[in-house]
N, C-alpha and C positions, 0 to 999 in steps of 0.2 A: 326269752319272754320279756325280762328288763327290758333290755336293749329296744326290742319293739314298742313296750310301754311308754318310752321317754318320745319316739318318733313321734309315737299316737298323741302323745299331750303338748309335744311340738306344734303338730298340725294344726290343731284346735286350737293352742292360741293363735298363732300363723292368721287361720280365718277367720278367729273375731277380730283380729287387729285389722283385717282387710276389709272384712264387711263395716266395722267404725267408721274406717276412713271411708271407705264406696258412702255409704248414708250420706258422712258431715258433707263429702264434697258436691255431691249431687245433690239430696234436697238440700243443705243449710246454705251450700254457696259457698264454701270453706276452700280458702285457695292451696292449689297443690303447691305454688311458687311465692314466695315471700315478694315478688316485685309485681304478683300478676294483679291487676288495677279495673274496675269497673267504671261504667261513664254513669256521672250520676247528674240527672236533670233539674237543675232546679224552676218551677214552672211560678208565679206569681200575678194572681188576678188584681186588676187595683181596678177599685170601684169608687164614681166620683157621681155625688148627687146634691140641690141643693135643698136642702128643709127649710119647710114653711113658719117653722114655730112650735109646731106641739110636737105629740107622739110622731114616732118615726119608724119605720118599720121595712127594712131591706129581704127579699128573699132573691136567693144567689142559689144556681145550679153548680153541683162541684162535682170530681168525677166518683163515680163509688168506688166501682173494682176496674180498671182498664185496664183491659186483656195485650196482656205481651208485654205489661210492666208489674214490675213490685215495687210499691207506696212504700217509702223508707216512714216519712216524717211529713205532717201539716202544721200549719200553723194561721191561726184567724189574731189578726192583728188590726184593734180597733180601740176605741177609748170611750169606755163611759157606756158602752154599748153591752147587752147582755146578748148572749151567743148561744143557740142547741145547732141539733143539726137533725134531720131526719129523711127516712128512706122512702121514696116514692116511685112504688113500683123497681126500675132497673136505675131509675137513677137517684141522688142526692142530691139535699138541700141547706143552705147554710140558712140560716134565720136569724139578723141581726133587728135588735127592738131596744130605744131607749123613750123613758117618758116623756123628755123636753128635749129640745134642740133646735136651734135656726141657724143659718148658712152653710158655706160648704161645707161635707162630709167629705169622709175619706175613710176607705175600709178596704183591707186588703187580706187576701186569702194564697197561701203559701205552702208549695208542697214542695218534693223532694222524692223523688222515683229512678230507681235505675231499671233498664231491661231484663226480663227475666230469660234465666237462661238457658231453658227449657225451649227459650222460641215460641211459647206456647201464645197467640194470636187466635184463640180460639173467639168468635161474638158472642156476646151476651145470648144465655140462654134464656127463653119465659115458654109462658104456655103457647099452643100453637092457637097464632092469631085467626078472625073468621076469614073466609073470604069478602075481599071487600064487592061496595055495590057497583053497578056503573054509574061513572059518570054520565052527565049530559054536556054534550059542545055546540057549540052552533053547527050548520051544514055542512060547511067547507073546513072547520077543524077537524070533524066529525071523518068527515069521507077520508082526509089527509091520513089521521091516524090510523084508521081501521087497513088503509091501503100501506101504512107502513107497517103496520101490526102481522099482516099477513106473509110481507114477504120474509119478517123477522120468522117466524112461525115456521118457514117452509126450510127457512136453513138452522133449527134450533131442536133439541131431543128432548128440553128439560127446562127448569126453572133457572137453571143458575145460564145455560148455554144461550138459552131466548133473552138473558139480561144482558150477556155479554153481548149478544150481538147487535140486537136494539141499538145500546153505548156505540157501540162502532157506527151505526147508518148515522147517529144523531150527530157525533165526533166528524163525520166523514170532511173532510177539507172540500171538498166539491159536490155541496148534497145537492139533490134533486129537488125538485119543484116542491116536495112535501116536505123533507124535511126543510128548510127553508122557512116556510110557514109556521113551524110547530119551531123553529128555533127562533121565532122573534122576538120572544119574551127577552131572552137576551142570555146569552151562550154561558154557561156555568155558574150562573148567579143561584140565590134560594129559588126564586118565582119561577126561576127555570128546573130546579129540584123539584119543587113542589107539580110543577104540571108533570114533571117524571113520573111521579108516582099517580098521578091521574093515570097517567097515560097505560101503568102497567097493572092500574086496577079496571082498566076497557078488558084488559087480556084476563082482569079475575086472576091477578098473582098479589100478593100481600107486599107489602112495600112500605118502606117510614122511611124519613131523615132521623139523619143521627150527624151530630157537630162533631166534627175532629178537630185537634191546635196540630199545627204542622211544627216540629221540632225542628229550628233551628237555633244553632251558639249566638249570643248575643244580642238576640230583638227585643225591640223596644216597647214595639208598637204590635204587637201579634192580633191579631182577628180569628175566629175560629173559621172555618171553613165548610157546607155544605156535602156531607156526602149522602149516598142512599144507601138501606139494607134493602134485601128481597127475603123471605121466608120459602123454604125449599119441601115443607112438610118435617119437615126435622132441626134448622136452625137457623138466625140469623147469618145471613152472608152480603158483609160489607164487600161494596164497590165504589170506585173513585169515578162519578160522575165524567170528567174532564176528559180522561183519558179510557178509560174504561174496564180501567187496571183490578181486577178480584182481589183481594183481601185485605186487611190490614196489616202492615205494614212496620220496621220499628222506627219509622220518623213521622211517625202522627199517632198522636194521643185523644183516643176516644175520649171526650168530655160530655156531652149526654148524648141522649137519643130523645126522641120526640120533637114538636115544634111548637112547642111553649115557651113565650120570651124568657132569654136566657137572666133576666135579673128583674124581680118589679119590687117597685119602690113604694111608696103609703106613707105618705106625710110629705112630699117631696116631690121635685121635679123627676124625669126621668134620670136615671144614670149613664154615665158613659161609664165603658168597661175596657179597662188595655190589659194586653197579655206581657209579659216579660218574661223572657228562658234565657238562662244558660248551661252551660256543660262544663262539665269539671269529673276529671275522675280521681274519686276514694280508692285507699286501698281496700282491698275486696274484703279482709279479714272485719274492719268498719262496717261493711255495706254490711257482710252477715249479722254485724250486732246488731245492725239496727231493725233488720228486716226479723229478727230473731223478735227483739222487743214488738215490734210493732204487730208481729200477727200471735202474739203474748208465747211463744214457744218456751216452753221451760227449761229444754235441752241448754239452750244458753249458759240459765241459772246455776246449774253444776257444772260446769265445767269451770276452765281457768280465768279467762277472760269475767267471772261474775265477779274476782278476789279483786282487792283494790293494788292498785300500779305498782305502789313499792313493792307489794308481794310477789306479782308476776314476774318483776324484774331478777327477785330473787330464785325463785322458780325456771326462768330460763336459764340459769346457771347449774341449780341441781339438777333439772331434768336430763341434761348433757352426763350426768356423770355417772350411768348405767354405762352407755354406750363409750365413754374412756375403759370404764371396767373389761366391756367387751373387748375393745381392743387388745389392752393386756392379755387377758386370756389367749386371743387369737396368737400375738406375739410371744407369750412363752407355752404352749400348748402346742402348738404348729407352726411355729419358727423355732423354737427353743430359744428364745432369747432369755439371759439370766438379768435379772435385777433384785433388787433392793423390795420386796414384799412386793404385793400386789396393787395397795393404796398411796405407794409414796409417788410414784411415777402420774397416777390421775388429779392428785393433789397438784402435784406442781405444775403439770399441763392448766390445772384451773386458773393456778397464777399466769401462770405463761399471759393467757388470754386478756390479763388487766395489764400484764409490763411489758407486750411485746415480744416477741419469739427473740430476739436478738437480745434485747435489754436483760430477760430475763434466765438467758442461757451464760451469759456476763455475771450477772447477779448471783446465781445459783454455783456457780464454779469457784466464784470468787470466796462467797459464803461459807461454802467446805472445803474448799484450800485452805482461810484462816482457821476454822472450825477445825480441821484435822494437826495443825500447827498445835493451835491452846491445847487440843485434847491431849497432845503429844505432851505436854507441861505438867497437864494434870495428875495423867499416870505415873509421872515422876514424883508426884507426891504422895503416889499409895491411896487413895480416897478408896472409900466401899463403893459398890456402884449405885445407890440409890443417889449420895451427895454428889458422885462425878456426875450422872446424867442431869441432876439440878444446875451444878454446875455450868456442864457445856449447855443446857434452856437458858439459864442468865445470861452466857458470854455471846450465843444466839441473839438473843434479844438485843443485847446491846450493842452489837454488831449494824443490825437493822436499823436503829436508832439515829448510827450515825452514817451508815449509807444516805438516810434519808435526811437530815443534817447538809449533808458534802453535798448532796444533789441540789438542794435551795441554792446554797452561795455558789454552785458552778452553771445554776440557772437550768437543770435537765430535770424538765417534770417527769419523765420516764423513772424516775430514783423515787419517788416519790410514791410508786404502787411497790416498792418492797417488802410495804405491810402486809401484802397480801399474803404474801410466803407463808405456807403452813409453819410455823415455828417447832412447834410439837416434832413433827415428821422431819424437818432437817435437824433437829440434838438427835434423834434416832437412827438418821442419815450418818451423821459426823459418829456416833459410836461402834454402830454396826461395819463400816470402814473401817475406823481403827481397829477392831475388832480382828477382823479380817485380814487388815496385816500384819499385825504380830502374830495371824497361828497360820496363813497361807501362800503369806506373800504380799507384793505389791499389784503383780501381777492380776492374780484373782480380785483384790482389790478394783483396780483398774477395768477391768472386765464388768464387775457389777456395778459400780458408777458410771460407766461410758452409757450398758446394759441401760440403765436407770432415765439416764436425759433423754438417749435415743427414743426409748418407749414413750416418756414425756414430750417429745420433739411430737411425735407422731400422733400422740394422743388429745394436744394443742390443736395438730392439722384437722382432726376428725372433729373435736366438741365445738371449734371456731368456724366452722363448716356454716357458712349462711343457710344454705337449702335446708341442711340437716336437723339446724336450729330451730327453723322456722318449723319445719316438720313433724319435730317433735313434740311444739311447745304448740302446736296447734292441734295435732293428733297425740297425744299422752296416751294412745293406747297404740301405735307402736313402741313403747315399751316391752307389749308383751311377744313381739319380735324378735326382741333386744331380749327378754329371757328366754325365747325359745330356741335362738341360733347359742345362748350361752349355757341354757343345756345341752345342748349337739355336741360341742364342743368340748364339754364336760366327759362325753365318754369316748373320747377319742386317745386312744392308747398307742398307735403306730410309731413311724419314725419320724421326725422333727428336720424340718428343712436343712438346720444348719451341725445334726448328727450327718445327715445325707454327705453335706462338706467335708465334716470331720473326719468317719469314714471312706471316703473316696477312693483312698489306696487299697482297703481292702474288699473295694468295689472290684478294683481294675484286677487287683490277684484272683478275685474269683471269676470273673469272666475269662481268664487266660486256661485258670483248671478245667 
């Protein structure tokens, strides 16, 4: 019943460690890979008007929520100017207002969005709009449309399939005598939107413009662009006027809807408005902080990333030293490999990781080679053992001192992280040795020291692990992974990889009886 006990609380952390991670990575955005990198856009309105002299007063359409992107960061960048911002209907407004001012202005509006990765490209939801009225056209627009209207009609099932198709006779490269007429307003412009939606309110289907900015790296000079929605009984459904392409998209960024000048001015000539984007991609672990702060998520707030740098950095070091531990266990539980206690081996793998695997397997040898020399001196003088292990902590220490000494004047900053050495753990290292071979040999000696770096060697390769790193120090609740496979492994009593070796002759004898 134990034995079952320990599976069953395996398990159960096993699946909160997993459902942790499933949440952070799906909603937070939490990268499974330390190098996996998001495209982050940065979009910038710059608005130029000139004032007359007195009050001044700018209102600017900005985007609220554009579907198929997560708004990291904004920024309204002006001087002297007071700044709210407020929601109108589906879309936003910036409202810059100062008391006096004459000549150019300059006011710029600054966001920062990467795609969301859900794909979610859903349109803006509202209430479902009326049917609109009919228009009135002269005779011969009048006949032209109703004659294209119909045969759209006769090959279409629905709202969304009569738009699509309509786009295609208007799009058509060789139209007929009608469309023709109804394209002379002039082929993809607003005047040509806007008779669009004349056209598909003769048919009694609901219809608005809505401004997309087409996303491309490096423009200077961006314009927004004309598309239409239709309304299907249940949602907005953008299309690309030009082409006649359904949806949006992730290289256009819904900026509003309606067809209300996109900036008016009060106190002032008109403005001109330029676009400016670029692309650059953050690491993803970034993007989620920000996307965290920005839609005020608290989850952020406890976890590691809320602690300031220096601490983190200390943190990715201890977080590693569950899973050294693991190791060990693994290694003398089911390898039977013997060493030196359980802690001295994940200690010194820690240092490993600041002096170099080679530097510090040098270091470390050299250390208790002299270390087991002096201690050999010491017991020649009879000391009790509280003064001898004092002892060998001082001759330790001062050992250290001048490795890192000889390293300056021979120019090897590698000498220089010798500090790191658990000190404590190598005088207990150098006694437990000595130890060892005055009551068993040199042998067994050798065995538990080789025993000791080996596991260290190996314990280096697991906690200096990038992926694992990153893994950890981003999900801190696979830890309880790391305690559940180290209970597992806790009641495993069998036979040991290297009794298997050991025994091998009295494998082969018993296979012959």
């Amino acid at each position: 019943m134990s034995k079952y006990k320990i599976q069953f609380i395996a398990l159960i952390l096993i699946l909160i460690a997993g459902g942790a991670v499933y949440y952070k990575s799906t909603r937070m955005g939490m990268p499974l890979f330390p190098s996996q990198q998001s495209d982050v856009w940065t979009v910038e309105a710059k608005l130029q008007f000139h004032a007359t002299g007195g009050p001044a007063k700018a209102e600017f359409y900005i985007p609220r929520n554009p579907p198929g992107f997560v708004k990291l960061n904004e920024d309204f960048i002006s001087s002297n100017y007071g700044l709210a911002t407020e929601v109108v209907d589906e879309n936003r407004k910036a409202l810059w207002a100062v008391r006096r001012t004459k000549g150019k202005q300059v006011l710029y509006y600054r966001m920062e969005l990467t795609p969301d990765d859900s794909g979610d490209f859903e349109p803006l939801t509202s209430a479902r709009p009326r049917y609109p009225t009919v228009p009135t056209h002269d005779e011969t627009m009048d006949a032209a449309i109703n004659a294209v209207l119909k045969d759209t009609r006769d090959h279409s099932a629905d709202v969304v399939s009569f738009t699509r198709e309509l786009l295609a006779r208007l799009n058509n490269p060789n139209p007929d005598q009608n469309i023709s007429l109804i394209n002379k307003v002039g082929h993809g412009s607003v005047e040509w939107v806007r008779q669009l939606i004349n056209i598909l309110a003769t048919a009694r289907i609901p219809a608005r413009i809505v401004y997309v900015l087409p996303l491309q790296d490096r423009v200077k000079h961006g314009q927004l662009v004309p598309w239409i929605q239709v309304h299907n009984d249940f949602e907005w459904i953008a299309f690309n006027p030009v082409n006649g392409a359904q949806g949006l998209t992730p290289d256009v960024l819904v900026w509003r809807t309606g067809d209300d000048p996109l900036v008016t001015i009060k106190g002032g000539k008109p403005a001109e408005v330029d676009f400016s984007i670029s692309r650059h991609a953050h690491s993803q672990v970034s993007v989620a902080e920000q996307w965290a702060r920005q839609s005020s998520s608290r989850l952020m707030d406890f976890s590691l990333f809320a602690l300031p740098v220096q601490t983190q950095n200390v943190y990715r070091i201890i977080l590693m030293v569950p899973l050294g531990a693991l190791v060990i266990v693994f290694l003398r539980n089911l390898v039977g490999l013997a060493t030196f206690g359980t802690f001295m081996p994940v200690l010194v793998a820690m240092a490993f990781r600041e002096t170099s695997l080679i530097a510090g397997v040098i270091m470390f040898t050299s250390l208790v080679a002299i270390g087991l020399i002096l201690r050999k001196f010491l017991e020649d003088l009879h000391l009790l053992l509280v003064p001898r292990l004092a002892a060998v902590l001082t001759i330790v220490i001062m050992m250290l001192a001048a490795f890192s000494i000889v390293s300056v004047q021979l120019g090897i900053e590698r000498g220089l992280s010798v500090a790191l050495f658990p000190v404590v753990i190598l005088a207990m290292t150098i006694e437990r040795m000595s130890i060892v071979l005055e009551e068993t040999g040199s042998k067994e000696a050798f065995k538990l020291g080789f025993g000791s770096l080996v596991a260290a060697i190996i314990g280096y390769a697991v906690m200096s692990h990038e992926l694992l790193s990153h893994l950890i120090f981003v999900f801190p609740e696979l830890l309880l992974v790391v305690l559940a496979l180290t209970m597992l492994l806790g009641r495993y009593t069998g036979y040991r990889l290297l009794e298997l070796w050991r025994f091998r002759s009295l494998m082969k004898d018993a296979d012959k009886l």
